[in-house]
C-alpha positions in Angstrom: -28.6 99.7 -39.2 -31.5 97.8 -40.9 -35.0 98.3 -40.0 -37.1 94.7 -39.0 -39.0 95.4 -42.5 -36.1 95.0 -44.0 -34.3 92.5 -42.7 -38.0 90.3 -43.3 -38.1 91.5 -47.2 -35.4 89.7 -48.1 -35.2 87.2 -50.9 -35.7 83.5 -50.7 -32.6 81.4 -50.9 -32.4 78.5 -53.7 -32.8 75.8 -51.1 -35.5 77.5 -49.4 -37.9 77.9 -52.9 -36.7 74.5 -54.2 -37.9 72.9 -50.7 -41.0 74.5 -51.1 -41.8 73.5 -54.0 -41.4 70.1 -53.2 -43.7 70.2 -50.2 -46.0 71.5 -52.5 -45.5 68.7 -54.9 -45.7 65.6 -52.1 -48.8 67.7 -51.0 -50.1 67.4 -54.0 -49.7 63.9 -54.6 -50.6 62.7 -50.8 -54.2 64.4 -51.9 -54.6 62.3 -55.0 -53.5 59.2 -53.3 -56.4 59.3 -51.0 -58.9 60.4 -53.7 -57.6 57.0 -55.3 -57.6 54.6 -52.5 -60.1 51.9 -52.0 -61.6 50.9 -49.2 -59.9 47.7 -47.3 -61.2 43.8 -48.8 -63.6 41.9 -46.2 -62.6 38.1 -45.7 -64.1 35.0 -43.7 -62.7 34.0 -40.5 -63.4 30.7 -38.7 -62.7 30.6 -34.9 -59.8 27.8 -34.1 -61.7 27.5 -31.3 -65.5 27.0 -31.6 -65.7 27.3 -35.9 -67.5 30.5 -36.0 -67.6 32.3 -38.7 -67.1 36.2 -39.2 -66.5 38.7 -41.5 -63.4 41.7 -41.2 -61.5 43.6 -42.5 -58.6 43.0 -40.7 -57.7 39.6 -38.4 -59.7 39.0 -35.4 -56.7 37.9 -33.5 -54.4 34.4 -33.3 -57.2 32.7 -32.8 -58.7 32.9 -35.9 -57.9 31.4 -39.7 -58.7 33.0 -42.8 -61.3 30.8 -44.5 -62.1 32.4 -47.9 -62.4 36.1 -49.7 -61.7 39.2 -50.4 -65.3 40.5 -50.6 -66.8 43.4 -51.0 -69.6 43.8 -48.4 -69.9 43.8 -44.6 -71.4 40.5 -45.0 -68.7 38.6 -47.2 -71.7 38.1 -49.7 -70.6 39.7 -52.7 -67.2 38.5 -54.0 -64.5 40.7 -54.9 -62.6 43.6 -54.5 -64.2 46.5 -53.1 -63.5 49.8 -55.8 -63.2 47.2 -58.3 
C-alpha cells in the first residue's frame, strides 16, 4: 500500500505541465495588455432635448447625439487621442 506522500509526489502528466504553461503564458500577456492600454477618448454630446452640451466617455443615454471628438481631457478642450 502507498503512503499519502507518495501518492502526492508523483509526476506531472504532459497535459497537466503543457496547461500550465499556457496559463502562465495568457497571464503573462493579460499583464502587458493592461500596462499598454489607454485610457477611453472623451467626446461632445448635445441633448436631443434641450441642446446641452457635455463631455463623456461613454453615451449619456438615447437621448443624446455625438457632436464632435475624441479628446483628450475631461473638458473636450484638447483634441485627440488620449495615450497618443
Amino acid at each position: 500500500m502507498r503512503s499519502m506522500s507518495t501518492i502526492h509526489r508523483r509526476r506531472m502528466t504532459p497535459l497537466k505541465s503543457v496547461l500550465r504553461a499556457a496559463l502562465l503564458l495568457f497571464a503573462i500577456q493579460y499583464d502587458c495588455g493592461i500596462a499598454w492600454s489607454a485610457p477611453a477618448a472623451w467626446h461632445k454630446w448635445r441633448s436631443k432635448m434641450d441642446g446641452t452640451l457635455i463631455c463623456s466617455q461613454t453615451p449619456p443615454g438615447s437621448g443624446w447625439e455625438k457632436v464632435d471628438g475624441p479628446y483628450k481631457d475631461a473638458r473636450c478642450s484638447i483634441a485627440g487621442k488620449p495615450g497618443a
